[in-house]
MIVOVEX-384371 format. One record per residue: residue number from 1; residue in one letter; chain; x, y, z of N, C-alpha, C in turn. Coordinates in Angstrom, 1 decimal, m for minus. Atoms other than C-alpha are relative to their C-alpha. Layout:
! MIVOVEX-384371
    n  res  chain    n.c1    n.c2    n.c3   ca.c1   ca.c2   ca.c3    c.c1    c.c2    c.c3
  NUM    A      A       X       Y       Z       X       Y       Z       X       Y       Z
...
! end
This chain:
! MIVOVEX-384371
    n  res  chain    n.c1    n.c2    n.c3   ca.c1   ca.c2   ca.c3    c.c1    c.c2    c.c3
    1    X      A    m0.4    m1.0     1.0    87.1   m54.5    15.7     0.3    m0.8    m1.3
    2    X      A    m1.0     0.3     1.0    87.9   m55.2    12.2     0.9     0.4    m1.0
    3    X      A    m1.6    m0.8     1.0    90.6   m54.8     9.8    m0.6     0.0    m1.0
    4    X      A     0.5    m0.5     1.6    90.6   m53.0     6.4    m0.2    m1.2    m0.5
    5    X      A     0.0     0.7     1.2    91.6   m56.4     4.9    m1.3    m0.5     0.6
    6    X      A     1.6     0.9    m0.6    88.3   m58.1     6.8    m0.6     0.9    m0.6
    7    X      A     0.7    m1.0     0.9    86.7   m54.8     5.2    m0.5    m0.8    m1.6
    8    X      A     0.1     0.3     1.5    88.0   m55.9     1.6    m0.4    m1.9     0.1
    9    X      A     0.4     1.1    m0.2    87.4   m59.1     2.1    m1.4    m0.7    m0.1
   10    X      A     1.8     0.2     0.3    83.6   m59.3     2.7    m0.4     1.1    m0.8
   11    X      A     0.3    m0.7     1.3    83.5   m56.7    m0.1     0.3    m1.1    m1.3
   12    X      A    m0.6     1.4     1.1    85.3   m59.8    m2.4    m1.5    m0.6     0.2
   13    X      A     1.0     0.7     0.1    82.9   m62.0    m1.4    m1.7     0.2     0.0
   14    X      A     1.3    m0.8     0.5    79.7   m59.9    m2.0     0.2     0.0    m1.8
   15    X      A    m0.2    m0.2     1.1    81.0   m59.6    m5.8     0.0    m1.4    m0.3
   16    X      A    m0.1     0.9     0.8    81.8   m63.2    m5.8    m1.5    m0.9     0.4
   17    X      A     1.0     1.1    m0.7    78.6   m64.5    m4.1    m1.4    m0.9    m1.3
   18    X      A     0.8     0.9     1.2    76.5   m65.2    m7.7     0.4    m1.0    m0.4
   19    X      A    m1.1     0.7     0.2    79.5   m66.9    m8.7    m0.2    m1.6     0.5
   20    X      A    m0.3     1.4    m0.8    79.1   m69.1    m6.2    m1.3    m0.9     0.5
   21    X      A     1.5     0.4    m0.6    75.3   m69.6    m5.8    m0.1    m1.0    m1.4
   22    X      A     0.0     0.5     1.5    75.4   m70.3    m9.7     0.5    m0.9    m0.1
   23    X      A    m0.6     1.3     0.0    77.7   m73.1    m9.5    m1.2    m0.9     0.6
   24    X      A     0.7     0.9    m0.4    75.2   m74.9    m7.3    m1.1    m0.9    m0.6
   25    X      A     1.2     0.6     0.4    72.1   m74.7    m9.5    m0.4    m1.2    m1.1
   26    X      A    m0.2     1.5     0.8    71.1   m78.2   m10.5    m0.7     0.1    m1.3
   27    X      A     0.6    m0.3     1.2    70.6   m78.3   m14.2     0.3     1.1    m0.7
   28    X      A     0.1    m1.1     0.6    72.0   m75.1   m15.0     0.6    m0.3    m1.2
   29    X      A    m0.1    m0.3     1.4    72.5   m74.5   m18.8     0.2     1.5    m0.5
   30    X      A    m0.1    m0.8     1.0    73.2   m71.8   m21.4    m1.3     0.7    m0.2
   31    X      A     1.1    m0.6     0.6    69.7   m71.4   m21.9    m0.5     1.1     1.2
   32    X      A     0.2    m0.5    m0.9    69.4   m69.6   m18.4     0.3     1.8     0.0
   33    X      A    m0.4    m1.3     0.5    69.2   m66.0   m18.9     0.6     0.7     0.9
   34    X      A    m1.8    m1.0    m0.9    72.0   m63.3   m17.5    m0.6     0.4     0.5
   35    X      A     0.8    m1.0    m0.7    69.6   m62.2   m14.9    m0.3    m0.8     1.4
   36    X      A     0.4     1.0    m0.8    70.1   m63.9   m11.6    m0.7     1.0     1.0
   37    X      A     1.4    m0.1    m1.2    67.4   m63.7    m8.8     0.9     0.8     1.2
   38    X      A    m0.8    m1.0    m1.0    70.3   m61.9    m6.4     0.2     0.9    m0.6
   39    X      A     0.1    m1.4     0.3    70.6   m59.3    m8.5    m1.5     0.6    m0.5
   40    X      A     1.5     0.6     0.1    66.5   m59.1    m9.2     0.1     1.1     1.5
   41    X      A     0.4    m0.2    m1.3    66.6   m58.2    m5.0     0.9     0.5     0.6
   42    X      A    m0.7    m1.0    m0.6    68.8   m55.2    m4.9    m0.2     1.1     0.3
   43    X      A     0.1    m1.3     0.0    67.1   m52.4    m4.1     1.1     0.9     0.8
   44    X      A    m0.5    m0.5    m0.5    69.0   m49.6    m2.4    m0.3     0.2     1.7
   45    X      A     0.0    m0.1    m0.7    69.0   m49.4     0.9     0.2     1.7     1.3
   46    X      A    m0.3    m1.4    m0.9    68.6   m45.5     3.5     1.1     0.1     1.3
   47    X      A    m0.8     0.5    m1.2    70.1   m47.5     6.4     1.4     0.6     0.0
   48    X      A    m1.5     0.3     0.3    74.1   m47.3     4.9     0.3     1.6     0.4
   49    X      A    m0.4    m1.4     0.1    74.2   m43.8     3.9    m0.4     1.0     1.2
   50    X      A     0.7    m0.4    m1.6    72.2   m42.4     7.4     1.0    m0.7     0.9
   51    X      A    m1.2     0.8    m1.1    75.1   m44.7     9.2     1.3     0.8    m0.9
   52    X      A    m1.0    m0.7     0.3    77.5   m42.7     7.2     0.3     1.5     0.4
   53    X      A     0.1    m1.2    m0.8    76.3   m39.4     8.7     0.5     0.2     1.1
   54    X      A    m0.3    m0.5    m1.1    77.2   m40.2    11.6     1.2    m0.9     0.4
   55    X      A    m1.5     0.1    m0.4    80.4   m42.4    11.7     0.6     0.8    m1.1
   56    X      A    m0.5    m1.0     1.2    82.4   m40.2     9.8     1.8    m0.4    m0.2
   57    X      A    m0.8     0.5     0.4    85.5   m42.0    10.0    m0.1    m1.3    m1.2
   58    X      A     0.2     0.4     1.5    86.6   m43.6     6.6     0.2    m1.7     0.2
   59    X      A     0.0     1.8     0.1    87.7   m47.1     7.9    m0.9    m0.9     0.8
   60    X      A     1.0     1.0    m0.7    84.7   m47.9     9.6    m1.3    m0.1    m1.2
   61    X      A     1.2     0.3     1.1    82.6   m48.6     6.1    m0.4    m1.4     0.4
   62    X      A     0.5     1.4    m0.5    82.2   m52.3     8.1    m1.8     0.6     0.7
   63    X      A     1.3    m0.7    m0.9    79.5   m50.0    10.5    m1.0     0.3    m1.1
   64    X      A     1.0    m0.1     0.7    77.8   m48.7     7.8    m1.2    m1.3    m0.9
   65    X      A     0.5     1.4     0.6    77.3   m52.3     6.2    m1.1    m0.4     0.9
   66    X      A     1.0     0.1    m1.1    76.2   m52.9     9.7    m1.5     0.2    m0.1
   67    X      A     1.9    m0.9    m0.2    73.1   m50.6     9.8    m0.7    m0.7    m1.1
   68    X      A     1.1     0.4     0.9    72.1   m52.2     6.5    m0.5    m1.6     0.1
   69    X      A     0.9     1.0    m0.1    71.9   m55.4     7.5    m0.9    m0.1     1.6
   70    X      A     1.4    m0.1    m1.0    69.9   m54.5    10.8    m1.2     0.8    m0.3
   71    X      A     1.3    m0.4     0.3    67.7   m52.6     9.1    m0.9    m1.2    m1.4
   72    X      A     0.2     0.8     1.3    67.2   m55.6     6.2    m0.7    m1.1     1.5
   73    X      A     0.4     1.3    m1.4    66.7   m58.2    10.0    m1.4    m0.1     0.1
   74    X      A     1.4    m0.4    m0.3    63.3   m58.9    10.5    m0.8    m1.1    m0.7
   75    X      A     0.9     0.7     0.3    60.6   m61.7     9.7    m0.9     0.6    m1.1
   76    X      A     1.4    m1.1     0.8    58.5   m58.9     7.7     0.9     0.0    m0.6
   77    X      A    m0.6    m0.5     1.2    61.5   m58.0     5.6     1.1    m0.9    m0.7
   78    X      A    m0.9     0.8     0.0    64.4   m59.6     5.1    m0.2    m1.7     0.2
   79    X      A     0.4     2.0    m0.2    63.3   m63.1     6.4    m1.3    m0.2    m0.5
   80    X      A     1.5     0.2     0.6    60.2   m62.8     4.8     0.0    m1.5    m0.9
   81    X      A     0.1     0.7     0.8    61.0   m65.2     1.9     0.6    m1.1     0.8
   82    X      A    m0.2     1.4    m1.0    62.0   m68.0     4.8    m1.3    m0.5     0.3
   83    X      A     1.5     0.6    m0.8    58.5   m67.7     6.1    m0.8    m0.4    m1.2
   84    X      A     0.9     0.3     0.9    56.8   m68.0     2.6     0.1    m1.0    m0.2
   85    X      A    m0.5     1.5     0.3    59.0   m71.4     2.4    m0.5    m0.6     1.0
   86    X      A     0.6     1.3    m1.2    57.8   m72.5     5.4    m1.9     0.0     0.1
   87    X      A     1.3     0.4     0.4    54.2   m71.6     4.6    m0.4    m1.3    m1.1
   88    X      A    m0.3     0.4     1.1    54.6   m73.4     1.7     0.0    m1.8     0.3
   89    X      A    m0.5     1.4    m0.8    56.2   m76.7     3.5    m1.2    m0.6     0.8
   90    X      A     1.0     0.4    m0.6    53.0   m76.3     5.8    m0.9    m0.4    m1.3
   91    X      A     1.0     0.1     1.2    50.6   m76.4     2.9     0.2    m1.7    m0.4
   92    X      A    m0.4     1.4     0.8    52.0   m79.3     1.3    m0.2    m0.7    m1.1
   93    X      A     0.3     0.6     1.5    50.1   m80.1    m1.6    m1.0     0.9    m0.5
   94    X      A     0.7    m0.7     0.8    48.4   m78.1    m4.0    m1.7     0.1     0.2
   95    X      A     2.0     0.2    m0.7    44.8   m79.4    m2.7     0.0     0.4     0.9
   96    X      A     0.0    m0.5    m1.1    45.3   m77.9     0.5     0.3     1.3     0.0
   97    X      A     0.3    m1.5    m0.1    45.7   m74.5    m0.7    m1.4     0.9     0.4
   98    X      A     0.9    m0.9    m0.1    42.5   m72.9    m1.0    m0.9    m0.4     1.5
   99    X      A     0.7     0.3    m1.4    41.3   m74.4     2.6     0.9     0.6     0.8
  100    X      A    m0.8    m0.7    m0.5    44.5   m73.3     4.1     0.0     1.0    m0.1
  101    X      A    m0.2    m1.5    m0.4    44.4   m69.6     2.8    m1.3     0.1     0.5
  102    X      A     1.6    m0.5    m0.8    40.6   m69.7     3.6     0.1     0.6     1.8
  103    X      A    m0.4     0.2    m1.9    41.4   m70.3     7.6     0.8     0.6     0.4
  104    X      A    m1.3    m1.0    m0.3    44.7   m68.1     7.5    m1.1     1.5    m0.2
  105    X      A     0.1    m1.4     0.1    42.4   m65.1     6.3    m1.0     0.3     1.3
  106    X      A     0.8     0.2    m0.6    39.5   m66.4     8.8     0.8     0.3     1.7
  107    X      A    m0.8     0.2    m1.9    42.1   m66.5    11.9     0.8     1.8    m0.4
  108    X      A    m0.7    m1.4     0.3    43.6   m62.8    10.3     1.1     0.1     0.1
  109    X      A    m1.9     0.5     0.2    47.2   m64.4     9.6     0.2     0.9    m1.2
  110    X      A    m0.4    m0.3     1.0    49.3   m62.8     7.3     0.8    m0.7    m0.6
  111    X      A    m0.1     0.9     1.2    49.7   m64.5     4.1     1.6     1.0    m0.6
  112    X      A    m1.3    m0.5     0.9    53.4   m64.2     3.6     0.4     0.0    m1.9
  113    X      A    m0.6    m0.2     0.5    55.3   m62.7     0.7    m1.1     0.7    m1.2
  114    X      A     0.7    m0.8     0.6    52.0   m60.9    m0.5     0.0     1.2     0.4
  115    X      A    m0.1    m1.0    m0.7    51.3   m57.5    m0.6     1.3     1.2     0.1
  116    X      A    m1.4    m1.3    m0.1    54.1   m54.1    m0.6    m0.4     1.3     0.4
  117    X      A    m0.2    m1.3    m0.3    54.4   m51.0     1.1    m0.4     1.2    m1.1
  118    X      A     0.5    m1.9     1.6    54.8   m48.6    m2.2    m0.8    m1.3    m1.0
  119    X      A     0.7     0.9     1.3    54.0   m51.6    m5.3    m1.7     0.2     0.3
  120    X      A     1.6     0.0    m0.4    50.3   m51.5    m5.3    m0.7    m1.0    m1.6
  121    X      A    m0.2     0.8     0.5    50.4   m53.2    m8.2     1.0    m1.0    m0.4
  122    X      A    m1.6     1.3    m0.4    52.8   m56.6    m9.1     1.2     0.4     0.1
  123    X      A    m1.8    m0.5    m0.2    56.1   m55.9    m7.9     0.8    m0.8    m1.2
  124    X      A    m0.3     0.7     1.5    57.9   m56.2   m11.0     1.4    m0.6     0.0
  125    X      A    m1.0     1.1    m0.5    60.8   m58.1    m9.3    m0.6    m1.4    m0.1
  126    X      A     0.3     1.0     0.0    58.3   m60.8    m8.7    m0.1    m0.8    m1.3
  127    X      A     0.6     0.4     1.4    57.3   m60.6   m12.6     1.4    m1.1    m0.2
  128    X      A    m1.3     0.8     0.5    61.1   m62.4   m13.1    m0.2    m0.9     1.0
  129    X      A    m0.2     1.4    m0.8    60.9   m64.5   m10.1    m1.0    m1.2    m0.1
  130    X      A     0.8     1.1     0.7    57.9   m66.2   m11.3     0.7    m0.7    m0.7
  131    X      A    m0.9     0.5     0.7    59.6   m67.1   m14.2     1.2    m0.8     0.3
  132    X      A    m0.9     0.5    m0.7    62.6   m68.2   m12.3    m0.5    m1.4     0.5
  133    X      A     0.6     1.4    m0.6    60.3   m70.8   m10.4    m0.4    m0.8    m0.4
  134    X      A     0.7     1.4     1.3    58.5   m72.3   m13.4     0.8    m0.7    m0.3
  135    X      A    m1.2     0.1     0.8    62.2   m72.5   m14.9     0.2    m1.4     1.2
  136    X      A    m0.3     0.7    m0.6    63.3   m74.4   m11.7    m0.8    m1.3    m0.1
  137    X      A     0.9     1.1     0.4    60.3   m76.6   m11.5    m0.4    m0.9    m1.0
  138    X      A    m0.3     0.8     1.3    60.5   m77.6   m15.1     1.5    m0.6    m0.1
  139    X      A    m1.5     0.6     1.0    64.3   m78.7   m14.8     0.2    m0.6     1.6
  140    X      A     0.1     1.4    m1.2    63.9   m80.4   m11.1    m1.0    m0.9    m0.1
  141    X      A     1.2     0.8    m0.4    60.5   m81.9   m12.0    m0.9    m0.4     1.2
  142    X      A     0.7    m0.4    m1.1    59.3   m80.8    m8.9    m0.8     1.5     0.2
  143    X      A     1.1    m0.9     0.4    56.4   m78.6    m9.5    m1.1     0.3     0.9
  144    X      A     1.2     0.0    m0.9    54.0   m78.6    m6.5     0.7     1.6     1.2
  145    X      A    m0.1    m1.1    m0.6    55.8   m75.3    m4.6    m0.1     0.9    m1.4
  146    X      A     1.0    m0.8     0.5    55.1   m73.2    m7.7    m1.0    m0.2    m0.6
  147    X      A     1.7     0.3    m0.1    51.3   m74.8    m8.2    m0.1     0.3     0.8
  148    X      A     1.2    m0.7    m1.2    50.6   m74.0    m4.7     0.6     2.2    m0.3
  149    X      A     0.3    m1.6     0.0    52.2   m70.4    m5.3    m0.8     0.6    m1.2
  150    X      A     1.2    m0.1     0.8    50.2   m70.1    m8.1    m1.2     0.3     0.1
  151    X      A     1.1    m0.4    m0.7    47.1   m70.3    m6.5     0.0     0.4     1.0
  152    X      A     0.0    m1.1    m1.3    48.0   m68.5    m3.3     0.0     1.5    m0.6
  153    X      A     0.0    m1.1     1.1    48.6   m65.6    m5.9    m1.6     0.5    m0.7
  154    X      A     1.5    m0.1     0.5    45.4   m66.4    m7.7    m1.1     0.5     1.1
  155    X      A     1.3    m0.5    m1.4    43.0   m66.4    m4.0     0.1     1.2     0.2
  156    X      A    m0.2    m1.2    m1.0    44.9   m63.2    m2.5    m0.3     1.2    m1.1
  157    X      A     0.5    m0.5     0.9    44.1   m61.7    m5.7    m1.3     0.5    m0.4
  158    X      A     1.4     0.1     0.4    40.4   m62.7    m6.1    m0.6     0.8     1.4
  159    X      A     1.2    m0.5    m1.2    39.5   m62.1    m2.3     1.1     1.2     0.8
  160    X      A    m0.6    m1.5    m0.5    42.1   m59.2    m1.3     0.6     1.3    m1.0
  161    X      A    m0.9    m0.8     1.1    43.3   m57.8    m4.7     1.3     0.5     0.3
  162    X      A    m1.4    m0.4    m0.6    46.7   m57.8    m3.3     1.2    m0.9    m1.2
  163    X      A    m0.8     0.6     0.9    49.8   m59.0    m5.8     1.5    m0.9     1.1
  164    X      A    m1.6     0.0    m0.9    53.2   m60.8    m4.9     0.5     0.8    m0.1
  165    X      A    m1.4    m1.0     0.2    56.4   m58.9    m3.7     1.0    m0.9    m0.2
  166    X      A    m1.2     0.5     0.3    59.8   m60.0    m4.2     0.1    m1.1     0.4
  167    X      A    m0.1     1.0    m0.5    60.0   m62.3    m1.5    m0.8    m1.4    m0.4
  168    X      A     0.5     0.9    m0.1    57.1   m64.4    m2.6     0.7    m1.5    m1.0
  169    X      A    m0.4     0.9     1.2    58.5   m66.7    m5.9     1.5     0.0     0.1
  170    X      A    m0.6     0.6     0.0    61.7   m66.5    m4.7     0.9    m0.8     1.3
  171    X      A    m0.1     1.3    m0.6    61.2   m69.0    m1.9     0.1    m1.2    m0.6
  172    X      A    m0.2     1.3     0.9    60.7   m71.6    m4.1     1.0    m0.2    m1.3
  173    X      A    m1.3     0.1     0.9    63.4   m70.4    m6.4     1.0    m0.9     0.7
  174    X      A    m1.1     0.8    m0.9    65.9   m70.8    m3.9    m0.3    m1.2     0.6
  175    X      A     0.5     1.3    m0.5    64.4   m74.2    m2.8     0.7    m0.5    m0.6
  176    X      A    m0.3     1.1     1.9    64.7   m76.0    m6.3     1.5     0.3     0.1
  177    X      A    m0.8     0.3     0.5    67.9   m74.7    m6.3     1.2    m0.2     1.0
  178    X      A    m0.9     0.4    m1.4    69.0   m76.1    m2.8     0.9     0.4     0.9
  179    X      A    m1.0    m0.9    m1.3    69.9   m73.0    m0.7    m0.7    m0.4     1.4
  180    X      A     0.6     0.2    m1.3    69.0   m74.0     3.0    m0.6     0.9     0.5
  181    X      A     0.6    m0.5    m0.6    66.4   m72.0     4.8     0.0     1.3     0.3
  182    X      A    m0.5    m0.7    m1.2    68.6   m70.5     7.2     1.0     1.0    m0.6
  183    X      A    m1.2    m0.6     1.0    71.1   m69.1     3.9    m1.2     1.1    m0.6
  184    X      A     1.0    m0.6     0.9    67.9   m67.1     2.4     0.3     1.5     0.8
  185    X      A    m0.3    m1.8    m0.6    68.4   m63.7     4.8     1.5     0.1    m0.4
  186    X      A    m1.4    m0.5     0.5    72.2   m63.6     4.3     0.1     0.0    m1.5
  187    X      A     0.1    m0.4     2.1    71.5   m64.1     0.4    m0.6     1.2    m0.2
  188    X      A     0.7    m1.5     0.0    69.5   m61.0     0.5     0.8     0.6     0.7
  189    X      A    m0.2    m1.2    m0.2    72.0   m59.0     2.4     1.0     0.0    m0.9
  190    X      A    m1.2    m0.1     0.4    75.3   m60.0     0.6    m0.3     0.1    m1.4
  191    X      A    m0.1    m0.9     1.3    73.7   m58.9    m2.9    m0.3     1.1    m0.3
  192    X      A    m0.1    m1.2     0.1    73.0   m56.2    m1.4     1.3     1.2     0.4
  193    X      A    m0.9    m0.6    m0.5    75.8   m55.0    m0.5     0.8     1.3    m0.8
  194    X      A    m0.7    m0.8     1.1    77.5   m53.5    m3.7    m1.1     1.0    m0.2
  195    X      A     0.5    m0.8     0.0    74.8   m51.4    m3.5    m0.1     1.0     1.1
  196    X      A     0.1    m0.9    m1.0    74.7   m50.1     0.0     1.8     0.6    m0.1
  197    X      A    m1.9    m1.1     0.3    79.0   m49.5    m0.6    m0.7     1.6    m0.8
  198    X      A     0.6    m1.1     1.4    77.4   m47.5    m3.8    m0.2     1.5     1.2
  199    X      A     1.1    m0.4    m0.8    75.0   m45.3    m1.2     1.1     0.5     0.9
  200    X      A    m1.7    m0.3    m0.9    78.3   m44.8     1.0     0.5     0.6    m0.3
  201    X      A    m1.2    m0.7     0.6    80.8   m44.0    m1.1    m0.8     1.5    m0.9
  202    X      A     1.0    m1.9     0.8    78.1   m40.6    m3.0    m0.1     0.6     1.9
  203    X      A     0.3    m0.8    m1.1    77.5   m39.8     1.1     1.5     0.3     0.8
  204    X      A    m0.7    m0.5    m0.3    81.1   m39.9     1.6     1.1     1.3    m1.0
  205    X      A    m0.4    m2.1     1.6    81.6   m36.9    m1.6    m0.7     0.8     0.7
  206    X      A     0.5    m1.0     0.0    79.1   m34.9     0.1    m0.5    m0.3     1.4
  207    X      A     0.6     0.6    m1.3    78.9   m35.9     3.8    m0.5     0.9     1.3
  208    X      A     0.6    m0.8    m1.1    76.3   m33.8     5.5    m1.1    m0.9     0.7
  209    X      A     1.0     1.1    m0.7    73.5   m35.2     8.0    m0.8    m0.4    m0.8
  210    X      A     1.6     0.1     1.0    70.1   m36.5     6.1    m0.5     0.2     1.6
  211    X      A     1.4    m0.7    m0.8    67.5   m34.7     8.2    m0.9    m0.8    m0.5
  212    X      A     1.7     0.0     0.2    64.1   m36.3     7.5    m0.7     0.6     0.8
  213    X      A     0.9    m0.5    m0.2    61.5   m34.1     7.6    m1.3    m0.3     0.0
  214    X      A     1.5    m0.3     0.4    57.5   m33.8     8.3    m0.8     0.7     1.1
  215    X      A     0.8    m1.0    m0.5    55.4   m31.5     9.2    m1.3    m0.2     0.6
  216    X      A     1.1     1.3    m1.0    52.6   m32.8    12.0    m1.4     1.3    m1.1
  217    X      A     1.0    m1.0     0.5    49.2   m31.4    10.1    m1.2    m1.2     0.9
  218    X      A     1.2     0.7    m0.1    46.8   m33.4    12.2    m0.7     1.0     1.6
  219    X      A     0.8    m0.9    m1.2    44.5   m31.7    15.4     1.0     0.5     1.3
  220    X      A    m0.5    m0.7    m0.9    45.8   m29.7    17.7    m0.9     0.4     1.2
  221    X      A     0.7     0.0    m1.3    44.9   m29.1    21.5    m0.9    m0.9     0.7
  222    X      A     0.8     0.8    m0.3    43.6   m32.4    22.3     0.7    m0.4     1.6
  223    X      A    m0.3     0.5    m1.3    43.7   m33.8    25.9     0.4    m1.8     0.2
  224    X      A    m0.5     1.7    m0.3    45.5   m36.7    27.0    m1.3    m0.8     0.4
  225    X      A     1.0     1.1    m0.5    43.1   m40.0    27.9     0.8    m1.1     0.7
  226    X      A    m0.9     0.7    m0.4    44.8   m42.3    29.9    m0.3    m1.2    m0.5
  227    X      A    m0.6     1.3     1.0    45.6   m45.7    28.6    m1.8    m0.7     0.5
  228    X      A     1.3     0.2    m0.5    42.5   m47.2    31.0    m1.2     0.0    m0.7
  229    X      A     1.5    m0.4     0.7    39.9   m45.1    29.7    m0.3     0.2    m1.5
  230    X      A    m0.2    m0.1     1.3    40.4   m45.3    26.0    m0.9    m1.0    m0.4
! end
């Protein structure tokens, strides 16, 4: 169980968590503009407010947090920008890009942190996290993780017309600016947070179920086939 102040508590530290990422980054300056890459990767979240429908007591807003960070869990979502770092790490040098994605598309891997659900063109999160990577790579002088995203951007472009999402450019943000690995999904839940409260506290003003709806429009009266014969 926890307690309100454990409530308020990891609500503190969701507000202070830029705070404290910012302190880290090496080389930071003035010239760095008021737009950090955790807030960049806040969309809202359905999870919170759908977990509010149905606990409907008021001191369990820990539960609703809950739901958002198991629906945020996941290799494809949340851990996505782990795996683009570790693609990345495999790659190794900028010359081993275009043979590596060749044989990734030839074996029908998927080429993390490309690619979005709704975006169909550049996700316009990534347009800042580029930016962010060059920034790093010009002030660590370590430049070879955004040249290979560079051109993994350029191929998936030429031979899938697919763009980055969010996750892609800021693996190597957070690289450069020496968050570990294994800190990259919990950085993505705890700036989201102030947003899933947000999402909470409007479904606790007006706290009816959310129904999702859809209406099946596809053939009717078909006969089973069993798994076998398919």
């Amino acid at each position: 169980m926890v307690s309100a102040s454990g409530v308020y508590e990891f609500a503190r530290i969701a507000f202070t968590c830029d705070w404290i990422v910012a302190g880290a980054v090496p080389m930071a300056d003035s010239s760095v503009p008021p737009v950090s890459p955790l807030k960049i990767i806040t969309p809202k979240s359905i999870a919170p407010p759908l977990a509010s429908t149905v606990f409907t007591a008021c001191f369990a807003i820990w539960m609703r947090v809950t739901a958002g960070i198991a629906a945020l869990a996941g290799p494809l979502h949340g851990g996505a920008n782990t795996n683009v770092m570790k693609m990345l790490i495999e790659i190794d040098d900028p010359a081993n890009v275009d043979a590596w994605v060749e044989k990734a598309l030839s074996e029908k891997r998927k080429i993390m942190g490309i690619g979005h659900a709704v975006y169909k063109t550049e996700d316009p999160r990534a347009t800042w996290l580029r930016k962010f990577s060059k920034q790093m790579a010009d002030k660590t002088g370590v430049s070879k993780w955004y040249e290979m995203s560079q051109r993994i951007e350029q191929l998936m472009h030429e031979k899938k017309g697919m763009y980055p999402n969010v996750d892609f450019y800021s693996a190597s943000t957070y690289y450069l600016m020496g968050i570990p690995l294994d800190l990259y999904t919990p950085i993505f839940a705890v700036s989201r947070i102030s947003g899933w409260t947000g999402h909470i506290l409007e479904q606790y003003a007006n706290n009816k179920l959310i129904r999702p709806r859809a209406e099946y429009i596809g053939k009717r009266g078909l006969k089973y086939v069993p798994v076998a014969e398919r």
